[in-house]
C-alpha positions as CSV (number, residue, x, y, z in Angstrom):
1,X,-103.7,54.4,72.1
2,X,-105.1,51.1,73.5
3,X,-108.9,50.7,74.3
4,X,-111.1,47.7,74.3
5,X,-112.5,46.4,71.5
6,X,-116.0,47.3,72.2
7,X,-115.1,50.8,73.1
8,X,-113.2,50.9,69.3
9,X,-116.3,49.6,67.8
10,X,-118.9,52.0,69.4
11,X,-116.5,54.8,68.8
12,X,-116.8,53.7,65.1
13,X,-120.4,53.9,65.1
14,X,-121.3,50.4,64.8
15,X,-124.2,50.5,67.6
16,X,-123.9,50.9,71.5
17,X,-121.7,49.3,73.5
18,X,-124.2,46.6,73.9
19,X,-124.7,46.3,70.0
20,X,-121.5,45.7,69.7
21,X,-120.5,43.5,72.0
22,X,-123.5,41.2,70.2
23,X,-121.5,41.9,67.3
24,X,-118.1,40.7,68.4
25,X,-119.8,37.1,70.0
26,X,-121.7,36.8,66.5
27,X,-117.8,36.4,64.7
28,X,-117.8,38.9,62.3
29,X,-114.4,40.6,63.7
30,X,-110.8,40.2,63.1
31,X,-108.1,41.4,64.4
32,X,-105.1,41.8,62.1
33,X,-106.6,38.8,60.3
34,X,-107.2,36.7,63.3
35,X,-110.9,36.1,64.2
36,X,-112.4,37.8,67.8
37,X,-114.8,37.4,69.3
38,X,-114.1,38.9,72.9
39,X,-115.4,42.3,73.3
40,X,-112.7,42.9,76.3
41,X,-109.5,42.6,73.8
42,X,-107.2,45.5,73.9
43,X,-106.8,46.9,71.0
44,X,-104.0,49.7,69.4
45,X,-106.2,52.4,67.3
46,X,-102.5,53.0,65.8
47,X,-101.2,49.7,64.5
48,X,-104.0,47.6,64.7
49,X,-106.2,46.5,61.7
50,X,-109.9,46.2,62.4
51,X,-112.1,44.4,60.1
52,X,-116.0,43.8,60.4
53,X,-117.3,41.6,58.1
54,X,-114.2,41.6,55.8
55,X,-113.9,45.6,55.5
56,X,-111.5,47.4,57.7
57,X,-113.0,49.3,60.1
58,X,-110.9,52.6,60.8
59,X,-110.5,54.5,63.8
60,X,-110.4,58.2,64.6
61,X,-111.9,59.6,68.4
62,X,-113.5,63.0,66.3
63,X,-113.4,63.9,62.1
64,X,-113.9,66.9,60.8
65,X,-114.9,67.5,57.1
66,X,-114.8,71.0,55.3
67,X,-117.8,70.2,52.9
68,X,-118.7,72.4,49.4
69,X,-122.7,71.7,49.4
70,X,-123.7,71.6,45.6
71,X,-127.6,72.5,45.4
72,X,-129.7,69.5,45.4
73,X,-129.1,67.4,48.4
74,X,-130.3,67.5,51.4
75,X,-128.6,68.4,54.6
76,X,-129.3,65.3,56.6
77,X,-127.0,62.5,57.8
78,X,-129.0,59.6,56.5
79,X,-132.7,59.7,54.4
80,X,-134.3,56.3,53.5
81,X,-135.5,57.9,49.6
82,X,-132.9,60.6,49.0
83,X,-129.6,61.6,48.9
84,X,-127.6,63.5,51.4
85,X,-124.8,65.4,51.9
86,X,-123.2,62.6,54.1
87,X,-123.1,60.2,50.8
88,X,-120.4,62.5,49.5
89,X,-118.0,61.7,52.1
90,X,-116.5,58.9,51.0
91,X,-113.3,58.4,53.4
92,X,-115.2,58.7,56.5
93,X,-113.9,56.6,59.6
94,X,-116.6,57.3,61.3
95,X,-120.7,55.8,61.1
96,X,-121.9,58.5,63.2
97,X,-120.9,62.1,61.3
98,X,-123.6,64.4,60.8
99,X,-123.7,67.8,59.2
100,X,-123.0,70.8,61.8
101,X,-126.5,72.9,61.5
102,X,-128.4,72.7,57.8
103,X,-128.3,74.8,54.7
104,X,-131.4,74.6,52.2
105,X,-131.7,72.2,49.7
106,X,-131.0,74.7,47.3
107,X,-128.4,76.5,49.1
108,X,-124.9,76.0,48.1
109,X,-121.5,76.6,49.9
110,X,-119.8,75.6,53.1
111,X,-121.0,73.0,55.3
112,X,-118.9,71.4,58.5
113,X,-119.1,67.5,58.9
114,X,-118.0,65.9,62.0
115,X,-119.0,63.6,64.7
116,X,-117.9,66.4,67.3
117,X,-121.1,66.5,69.6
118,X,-119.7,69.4,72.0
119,X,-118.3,71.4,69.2
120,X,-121.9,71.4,67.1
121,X,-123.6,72.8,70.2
122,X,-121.1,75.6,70.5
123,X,-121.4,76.7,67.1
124,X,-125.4,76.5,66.9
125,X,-126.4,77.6,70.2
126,X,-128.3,81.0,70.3
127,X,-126.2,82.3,73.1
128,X,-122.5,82.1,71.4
129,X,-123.7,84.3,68.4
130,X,-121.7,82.5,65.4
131,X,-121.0,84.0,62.4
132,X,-122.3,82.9,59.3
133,X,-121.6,84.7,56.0
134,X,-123.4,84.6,52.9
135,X,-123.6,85.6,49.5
136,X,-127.0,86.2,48.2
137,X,-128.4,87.0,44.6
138,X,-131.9,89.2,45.0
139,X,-134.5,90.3,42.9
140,X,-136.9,93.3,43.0
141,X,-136.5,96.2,44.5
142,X,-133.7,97.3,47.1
143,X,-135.3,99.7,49.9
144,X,-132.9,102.7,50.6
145,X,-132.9,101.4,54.1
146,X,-132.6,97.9,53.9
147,X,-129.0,97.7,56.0
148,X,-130.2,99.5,58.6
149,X,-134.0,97.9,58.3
150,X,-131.6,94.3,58.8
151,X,-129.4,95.5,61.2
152,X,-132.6,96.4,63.5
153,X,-133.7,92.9,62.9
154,X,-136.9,92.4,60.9
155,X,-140.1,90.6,61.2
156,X,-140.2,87.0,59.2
157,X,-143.8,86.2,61.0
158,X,-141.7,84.3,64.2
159,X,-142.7,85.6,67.5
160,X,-139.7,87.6,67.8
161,X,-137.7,89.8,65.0
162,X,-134.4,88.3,63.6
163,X,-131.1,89.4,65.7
164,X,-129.2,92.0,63.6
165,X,-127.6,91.0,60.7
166,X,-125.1,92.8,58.6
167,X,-125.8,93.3,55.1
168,X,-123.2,94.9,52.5
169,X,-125.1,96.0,49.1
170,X,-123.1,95.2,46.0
171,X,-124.0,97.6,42.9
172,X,-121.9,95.8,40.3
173,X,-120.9,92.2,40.1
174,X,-117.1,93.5,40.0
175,X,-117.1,95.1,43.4
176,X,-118.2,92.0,44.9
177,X,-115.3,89.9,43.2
178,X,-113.3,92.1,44.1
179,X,-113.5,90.8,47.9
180,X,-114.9,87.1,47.1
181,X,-112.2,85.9,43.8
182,X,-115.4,83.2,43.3
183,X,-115.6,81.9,39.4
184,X,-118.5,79.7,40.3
185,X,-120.6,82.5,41.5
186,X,-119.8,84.4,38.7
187,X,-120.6,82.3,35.9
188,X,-124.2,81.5,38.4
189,X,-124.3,85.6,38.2
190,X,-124.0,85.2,34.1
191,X,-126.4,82.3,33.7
192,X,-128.8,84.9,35.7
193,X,-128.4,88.1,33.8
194,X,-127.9,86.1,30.3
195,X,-130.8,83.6,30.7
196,X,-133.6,83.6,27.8
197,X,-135.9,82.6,30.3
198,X,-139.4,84.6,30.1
199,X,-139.9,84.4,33.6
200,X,-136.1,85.8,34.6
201,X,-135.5,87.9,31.4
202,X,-135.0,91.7,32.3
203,X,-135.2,91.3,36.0
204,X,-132.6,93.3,37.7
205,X,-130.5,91.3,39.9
206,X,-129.0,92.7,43.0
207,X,-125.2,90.7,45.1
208,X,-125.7,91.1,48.8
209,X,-123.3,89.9,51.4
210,X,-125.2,89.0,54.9
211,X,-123.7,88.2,57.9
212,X,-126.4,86.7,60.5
213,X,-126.1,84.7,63.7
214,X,-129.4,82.5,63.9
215,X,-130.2,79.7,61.9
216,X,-134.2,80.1,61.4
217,X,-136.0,78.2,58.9
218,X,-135.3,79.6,55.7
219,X,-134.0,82.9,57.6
220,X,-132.0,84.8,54.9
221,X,-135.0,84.2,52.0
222,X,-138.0,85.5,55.1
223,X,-135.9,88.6,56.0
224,X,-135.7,89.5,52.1
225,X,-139.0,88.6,51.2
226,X,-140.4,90.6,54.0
227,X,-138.6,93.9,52.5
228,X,-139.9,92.8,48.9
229,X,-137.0,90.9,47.4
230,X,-136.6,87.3,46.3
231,X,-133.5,85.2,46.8
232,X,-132.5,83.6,43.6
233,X,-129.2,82.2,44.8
234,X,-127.3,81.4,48.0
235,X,-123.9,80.3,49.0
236,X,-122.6,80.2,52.3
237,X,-119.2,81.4,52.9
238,X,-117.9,80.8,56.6
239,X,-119.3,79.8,59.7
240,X,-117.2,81.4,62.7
241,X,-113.6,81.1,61.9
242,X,-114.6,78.7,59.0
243,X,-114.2,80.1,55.5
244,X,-114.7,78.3,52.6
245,X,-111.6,76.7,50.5
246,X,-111.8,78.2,47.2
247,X,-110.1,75.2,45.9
248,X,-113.2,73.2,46.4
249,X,-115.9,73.0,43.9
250,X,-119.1,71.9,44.9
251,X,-119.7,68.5,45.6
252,X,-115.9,68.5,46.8
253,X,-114.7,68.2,50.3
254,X,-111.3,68.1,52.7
255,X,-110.5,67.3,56.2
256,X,-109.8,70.5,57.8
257,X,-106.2,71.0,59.2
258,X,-104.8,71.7,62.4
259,X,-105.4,75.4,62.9
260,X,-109.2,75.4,61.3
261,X,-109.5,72.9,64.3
262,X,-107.8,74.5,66.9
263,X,-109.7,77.7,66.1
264,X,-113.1,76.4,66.3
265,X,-112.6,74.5,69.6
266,X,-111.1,78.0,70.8
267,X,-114.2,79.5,70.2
């Protein structure tokens, strides 16, 4: 495909088409080796080689990343003290990714990169109702009722309840491995139940599943606190047709492939 070069650069994030354009007239471009510095050259995002400032500078319209969020880093495109999950993403083409929606600092699992404007909005907006599944590690004690008190929606101090949410209760470990072959949360499960820890030691720890279709500030912990249960530990498992590789261990991430793509925009 050939576009100007100003289009390629502003594509690339490297400012608006204004920015860039400054860029180009300060010298800092080649083309296949050979300095330029008009912003109207044709360029072929296939064969060409752009280079700003020495380092090539590669092309792709839209790039979608399949991200395993380790705890610890913030869900955040850029922060000027810490780290976020956009550092891991080392063969990016693209300056202008950002994560799709946030998870908790502490909150593990899967997280979509892209630079897909239209497709973020789909996925987070209240109206589409977007699955998002999680795995969830509770302490205290479990109400009788508490699917049915989640699937009425319950009150987190917002103006409004949460929507339903679907919640699967897990009375051994086994059961839930049964359906989620997940070595990582297991051996979190172990550390749990096997710590020496005073303030963990004895407590009785309970494996949900939740399936909710909001993303409220620190949703999943509000809706168990508010039935007397604390969340311990979190991973996020899919987010609409999205499920998480099990091949990828946190801190690890993919493109996605043709069909995860093709299913999302189909949603």
């Amino acid at each position: 495909m050939k576009i100007r070069l100003d289009k390629y650069l502003a594509d690339a994030g490297f400012g608006t088409r204004n920015e860039v354009k400054a860029l180009v007239k300060s010298g800092v471009i080649t083309i296949n080796g050979t300095l330029c510095k008009d912003s109207s050259q044709k360029v072929d995002t296939d064969t060409d080689e752009i280079c700003v400032r020495g380092e090539s500078a590669g092309y792709a319209e839209y790039e979608y990343y399949m991200l395993h969020k380790p705890a610890g880093l913030i869900t955040a495109s850029r922060d000027k003290k810490e780290k976020t999950v956009l550092d891991l993403i080392k063969s990016k083409k693209r300056r202008d990714l950002f994560p799709v929606g946030r998870l908790d600092r502490d909150t593990e699992g899967l997280l979509l990169i892209t630079n897909d404007g239209e497709l973020s909005h789909r996925l987070l907006a209240p109206g589409k109702h977007i699955d998002k599944c999680y795995a969830v590690i509770v302490t205290g004690k479990i109400p009788e009722d508490i699917e049915i008190l989640f699937e009425n929606g319950i009150d987190i101090g917002d103006d409004k309840l949460t929507k339903p949410a679907k919640l699967r209760y897990f009375p051994e470990l086994e059961d839930f491995l049964k359906i989620n072959n997940d070595p990582i949360f297991q051996d979190k499960y172990n550390e749990l139940t096997g710590s020496d820890d005073p303030s963990v030691k004895g407590e009785k720890y309970s494996v949900f599943e939740i399936t909710i279709t909001e993303g409220r500030y620190h949703e999943i912990k509000r809706m168990f606190e508010a039935v007397g249960c604390k969340v311990i530990y979190l991973k996020r498992y899919s987010m609409g047709s999205l499920k998480l590789d099990p091949g990828l261990s946190p801190g690890d991430y993919r493109e996605l492939n043709e069909n995860e793509i093709k299913a999302l925009l189909e949603k």
